[in-house]
C-alpha positions as CSV (number, residue, x, y, z in Angstrom):
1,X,-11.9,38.3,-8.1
2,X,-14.7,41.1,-8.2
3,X,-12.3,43.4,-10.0
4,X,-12.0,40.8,-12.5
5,X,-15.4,40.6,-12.8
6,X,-16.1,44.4,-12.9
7,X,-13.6,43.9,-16.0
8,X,-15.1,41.3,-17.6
9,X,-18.6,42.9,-17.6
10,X,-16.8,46.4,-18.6
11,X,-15.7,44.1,-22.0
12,X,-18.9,43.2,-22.3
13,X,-20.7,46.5,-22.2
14,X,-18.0,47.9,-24.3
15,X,-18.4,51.1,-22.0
16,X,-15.6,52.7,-20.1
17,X,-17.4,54.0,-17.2
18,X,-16.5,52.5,-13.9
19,X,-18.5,52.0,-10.9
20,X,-17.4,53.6,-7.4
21,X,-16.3,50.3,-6.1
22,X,-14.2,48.9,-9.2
23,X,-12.8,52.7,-8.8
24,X,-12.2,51.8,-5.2
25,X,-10.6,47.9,-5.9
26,X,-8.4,49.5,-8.7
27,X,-7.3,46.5,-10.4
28,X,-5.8,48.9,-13.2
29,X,-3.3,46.1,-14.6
30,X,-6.3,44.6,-15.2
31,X,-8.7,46.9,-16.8
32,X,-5.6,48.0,-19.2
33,X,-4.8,43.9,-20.0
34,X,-8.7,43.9,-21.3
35,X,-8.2,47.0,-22.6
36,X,-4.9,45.6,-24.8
37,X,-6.5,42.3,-25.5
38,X,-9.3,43.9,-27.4
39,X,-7.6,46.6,-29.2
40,X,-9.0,49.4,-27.1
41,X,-7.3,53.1,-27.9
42,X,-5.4,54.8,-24.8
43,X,-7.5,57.4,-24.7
44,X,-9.6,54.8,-22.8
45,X,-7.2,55.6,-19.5
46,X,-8.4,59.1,-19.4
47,X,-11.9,57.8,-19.2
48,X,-10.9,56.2,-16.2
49,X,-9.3,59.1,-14.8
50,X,-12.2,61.2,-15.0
51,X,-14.9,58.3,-13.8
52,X,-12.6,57.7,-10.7
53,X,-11.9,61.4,-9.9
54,X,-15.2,61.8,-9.4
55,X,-15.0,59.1,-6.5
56,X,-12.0,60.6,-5.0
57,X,-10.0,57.4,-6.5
58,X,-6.8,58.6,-8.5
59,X,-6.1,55.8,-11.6
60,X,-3.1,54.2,-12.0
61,X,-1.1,54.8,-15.4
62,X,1.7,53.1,-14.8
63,X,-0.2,49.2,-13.7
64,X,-2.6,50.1,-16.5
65,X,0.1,50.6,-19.5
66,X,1.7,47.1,-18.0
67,X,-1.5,45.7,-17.9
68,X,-2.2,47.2,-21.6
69,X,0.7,46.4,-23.0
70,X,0.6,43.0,-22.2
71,X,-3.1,42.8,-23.8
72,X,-1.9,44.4,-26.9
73,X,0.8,42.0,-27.5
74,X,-1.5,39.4,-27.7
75,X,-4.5,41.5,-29.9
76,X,-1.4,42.6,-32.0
77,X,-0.5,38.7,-33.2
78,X,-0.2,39.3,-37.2
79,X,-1.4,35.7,-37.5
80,X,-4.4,36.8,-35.5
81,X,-4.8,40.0,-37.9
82,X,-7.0,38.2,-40.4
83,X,-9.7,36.5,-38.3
84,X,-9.9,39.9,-36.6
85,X,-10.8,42.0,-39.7
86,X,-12.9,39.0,-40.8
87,X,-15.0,39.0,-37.7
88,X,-15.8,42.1,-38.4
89,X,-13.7,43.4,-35.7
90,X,-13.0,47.3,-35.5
91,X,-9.5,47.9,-35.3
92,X,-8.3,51.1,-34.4
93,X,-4.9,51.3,-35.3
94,X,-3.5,50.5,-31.9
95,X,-0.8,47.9,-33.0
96,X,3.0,48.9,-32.7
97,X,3.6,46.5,-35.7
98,X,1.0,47.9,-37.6
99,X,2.2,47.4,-41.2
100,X,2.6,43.4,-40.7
101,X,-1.0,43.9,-38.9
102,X,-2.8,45.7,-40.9
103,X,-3.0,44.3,-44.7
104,X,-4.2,40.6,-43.2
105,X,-6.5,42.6,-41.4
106,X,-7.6,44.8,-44.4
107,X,-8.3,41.8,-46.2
108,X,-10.2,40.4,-43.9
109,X,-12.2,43.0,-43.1
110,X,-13.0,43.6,-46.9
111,X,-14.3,40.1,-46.9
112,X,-16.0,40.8,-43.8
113,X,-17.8,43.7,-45.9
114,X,-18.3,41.5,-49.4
115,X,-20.1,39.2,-47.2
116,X,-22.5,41.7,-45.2
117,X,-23.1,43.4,-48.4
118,X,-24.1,40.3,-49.9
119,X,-26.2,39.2,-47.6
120,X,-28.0,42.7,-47.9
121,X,-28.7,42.4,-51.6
122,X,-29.8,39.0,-50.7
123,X,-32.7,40.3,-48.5
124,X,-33.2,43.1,-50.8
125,X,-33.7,40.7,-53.5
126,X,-36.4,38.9,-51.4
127,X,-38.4,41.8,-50.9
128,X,-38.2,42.6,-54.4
129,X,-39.5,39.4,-55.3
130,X,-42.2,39.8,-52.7
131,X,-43.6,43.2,-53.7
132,X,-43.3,41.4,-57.4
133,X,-45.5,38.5,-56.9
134,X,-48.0,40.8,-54.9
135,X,-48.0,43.5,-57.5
136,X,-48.5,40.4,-60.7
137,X,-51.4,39.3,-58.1
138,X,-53.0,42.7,-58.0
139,X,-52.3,42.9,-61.9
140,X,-54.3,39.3,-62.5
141,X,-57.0,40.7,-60.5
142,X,-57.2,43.8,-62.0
143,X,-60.0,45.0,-64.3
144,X,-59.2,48.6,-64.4
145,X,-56.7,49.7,-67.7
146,X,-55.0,52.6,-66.1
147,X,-54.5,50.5,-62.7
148,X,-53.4,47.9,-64.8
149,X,-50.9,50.2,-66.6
150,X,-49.5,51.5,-63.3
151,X,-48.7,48.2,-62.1
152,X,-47.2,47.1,-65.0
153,X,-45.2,50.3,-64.7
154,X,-44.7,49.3,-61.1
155,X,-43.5,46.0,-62.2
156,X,-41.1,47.2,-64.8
157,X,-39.2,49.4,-62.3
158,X,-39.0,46.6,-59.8
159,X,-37.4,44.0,-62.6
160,X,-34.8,46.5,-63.0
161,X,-33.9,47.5,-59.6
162,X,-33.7,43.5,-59.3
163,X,-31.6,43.1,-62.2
164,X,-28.9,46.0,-61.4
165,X,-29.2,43.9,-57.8
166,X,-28.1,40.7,-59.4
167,X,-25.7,42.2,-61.7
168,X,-24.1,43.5,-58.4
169,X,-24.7,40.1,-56.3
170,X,-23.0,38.1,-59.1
171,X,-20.2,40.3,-58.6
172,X,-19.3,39.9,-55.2
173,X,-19.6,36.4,-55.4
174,X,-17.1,36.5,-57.8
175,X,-14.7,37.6,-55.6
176,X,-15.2,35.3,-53.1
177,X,-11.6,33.7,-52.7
178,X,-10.3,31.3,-50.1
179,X,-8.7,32.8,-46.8
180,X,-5.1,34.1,-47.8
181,X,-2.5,32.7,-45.8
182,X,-0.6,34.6,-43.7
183,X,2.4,36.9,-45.5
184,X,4.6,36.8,-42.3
């Protein structure tokens, strides 16, 4: 059960580094089942190795690659491939039937991208609108010519930047497409 837990809190940290006593308990079937199940490299094994050896503990390939193999059968699921890329999910080419995995995941993980990219001109847009309404405040105020000629300067730089944002917003939500179903 603690070896479990040792795994489950090693997902969660997303670091490989083991601890003298999950070195100790050695539940490698375990670690490399995590390990599978979230599309972790193999390299990850060798991390082990080296954390352990410095315990005196000597790592188990053999239960890990079971335990690994196992996990990656069920990361690997090309009906799963989508969700995964459109989570955001890093995928690290680990999957023996990559080319049915990958292009559901591609596609995902491009909308993934669409999305965060979108939401970033969003709040970019906001701020622009921001500095705009304080800058046409200072501008109302104003008494000065020149300031007055800087911020409308100001101000005609900022439409711009806000225009070539929309231009680039409308764009992206242009592709927004329903999920694709599945081409397996």
């Amino acid at each position: 059960m603690k070896a479990r837990l040792g795994a489950l809190l090693l997902l969660l940290t997303g670091c490989s580094s083991l601890s003298e006593s999950e070195c100790r308990i050695g539940d490698w079937y375990g670690l490399g089942y995590q390990d599978g199940q979230t599309g972790q490299v193999r390299a990850r094994f060798r991390d082990y190795q080296r954390d352990c050896a410095e315990y005196g503990v000597t790592a188990d390939p053999e239960r890990w690659q079971q335990g690994y193999s196992k996990g990656l059968a069920l990361y690997c699921q090309p009906e799963l491939a989508y969700a995964k890329g459109r989570a955001g999910e890093p995928y690290y080419g680990v999957c023996p039937n990559d080319s049915q995995f990958r292009p559901d995941y591609d596609r995902g993980y491009a909308e993934y991208r669409r999305d965060q990219q979108i939401e970033e001109n969003r709040q970019q847009l906001m701020s622009l609108y921001d500095e705009q309404q304080r800058l046409w405040d200072k501008l109302v105020d104003s008494h000065d010519h020149n300031q007055r000629h800087q911020l409308r300067h100001q101000l005609e730089q900022l439409e711009w930047q806000r225009w070539q944002l929309e231009q680039q917003q409308l764009q992206l939500l242009q592709q927004l497409t329903p999920p694709p179903q599945p081409t397996h």
